[in-house]
C-alpha positions in Angstrom: 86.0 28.1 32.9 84.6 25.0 35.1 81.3 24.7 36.0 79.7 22.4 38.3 77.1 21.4 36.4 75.4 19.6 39.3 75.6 22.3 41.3 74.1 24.4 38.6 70.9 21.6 38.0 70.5 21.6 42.2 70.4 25.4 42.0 68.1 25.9 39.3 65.6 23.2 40.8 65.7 25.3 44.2 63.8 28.4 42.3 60.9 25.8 42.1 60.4 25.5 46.2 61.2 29.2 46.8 58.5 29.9 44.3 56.0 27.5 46.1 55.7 29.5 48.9 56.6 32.8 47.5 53.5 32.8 45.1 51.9 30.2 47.1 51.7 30.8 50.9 53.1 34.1 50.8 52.2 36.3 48.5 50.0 34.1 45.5 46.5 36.1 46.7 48.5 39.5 46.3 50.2 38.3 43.5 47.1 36.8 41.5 45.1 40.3 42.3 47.9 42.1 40.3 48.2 40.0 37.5 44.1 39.4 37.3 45.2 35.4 37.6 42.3 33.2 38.2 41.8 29.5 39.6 40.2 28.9 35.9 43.2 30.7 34.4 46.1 29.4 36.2 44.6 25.5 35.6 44.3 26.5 31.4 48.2 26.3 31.0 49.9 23.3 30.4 51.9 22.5 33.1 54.5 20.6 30.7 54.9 23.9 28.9 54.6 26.0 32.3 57.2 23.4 34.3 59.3 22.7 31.9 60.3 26.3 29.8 60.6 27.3 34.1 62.9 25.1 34.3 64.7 25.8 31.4 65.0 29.3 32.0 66.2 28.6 35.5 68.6 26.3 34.2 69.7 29.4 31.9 69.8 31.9 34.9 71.9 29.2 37.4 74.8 28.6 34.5 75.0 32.2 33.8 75.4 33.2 37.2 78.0 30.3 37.5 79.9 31.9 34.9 80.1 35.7 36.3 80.8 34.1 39.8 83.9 32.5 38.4 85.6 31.1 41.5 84.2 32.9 43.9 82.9 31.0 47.2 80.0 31.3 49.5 78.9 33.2 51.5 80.4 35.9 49.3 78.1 34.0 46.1 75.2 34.5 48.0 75.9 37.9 48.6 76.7 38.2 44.9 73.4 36.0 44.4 71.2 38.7 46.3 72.7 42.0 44.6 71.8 40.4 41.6 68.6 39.3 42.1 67.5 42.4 43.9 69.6 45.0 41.6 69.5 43.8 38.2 66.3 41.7 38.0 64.3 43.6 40.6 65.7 47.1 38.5 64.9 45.8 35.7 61.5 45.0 36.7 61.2 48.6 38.3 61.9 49.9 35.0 59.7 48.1 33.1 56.4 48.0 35.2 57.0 51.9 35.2 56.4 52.0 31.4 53.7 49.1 31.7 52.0 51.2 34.1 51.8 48.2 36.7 51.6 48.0 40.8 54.8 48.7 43.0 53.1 46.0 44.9 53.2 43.7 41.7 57.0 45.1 41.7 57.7 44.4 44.9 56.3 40.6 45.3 58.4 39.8 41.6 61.5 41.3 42.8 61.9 40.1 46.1 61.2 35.8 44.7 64.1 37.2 42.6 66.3 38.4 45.3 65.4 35.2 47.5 65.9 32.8 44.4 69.3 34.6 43.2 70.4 34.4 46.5 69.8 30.8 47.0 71.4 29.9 43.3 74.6 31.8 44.7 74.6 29.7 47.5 74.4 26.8 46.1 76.9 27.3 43.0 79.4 28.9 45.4 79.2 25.9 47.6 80.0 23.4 45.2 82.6 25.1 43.5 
């Protein structure tokens, strides 16, 4: 299987704009009410650690898609992109804020960055196939 590996960097570094002004602009009051994140709190964490392992685990969800995408091109990848980020992660998180007892609104505001994000990284790996 061939992946573009630039394609898969580029697509794992646009998570980090989307999530900006997602949990910045957006949503980041909602979303720091439902987690109980304060200024204090959020300016505790290492941002080396924070940054980085982000990227990491972007880099992880980018490749992986690559691979189930296989050859397929945009604007079907992007499609692909936003079932995935919508049905699987956004499901997933369904399920397990149900257990954990947490917000739909908390629910809501994770699984839509995921649908936009997913979206995005099928975009971009489908293009440069």
């Amino acid at each position: 299987m061939e992946i573009n590996w630039f394609a898969v960097v580029l697509a794992a570094l646009s998570s980090f704009p989307v999530g900006f002004v997602w949990y910045g602009p957006l949503f980041g009051k909602a979303w720091a009410a439902e987690v109980g994140m304060t200024d204090e709190k959020a300016k505790s964490g290492n941002p080396a650690i924070v940054f980085g392992g982000a990227f990491v685990l972007a880099l992880i969800q980018a490749s992986t898609f690559a691979m189930f995408l296989g050859p397929v091109r945009n604007p079907e990848a992007a499609l692909y992109g936003l079932c995935a980020g919508l049905c699987w992660v956004g499901a997933a998180f369904g399920v397990q804020y149900l257990f954990e007892r947490k917000s739909v609104r908390l629910a809501l505001i994770n699984a839509g960055y995921n649908a936009v994000a997913f979206t995005l990284i099928g975009a971009i790996v489908g293009a440069w196939k």
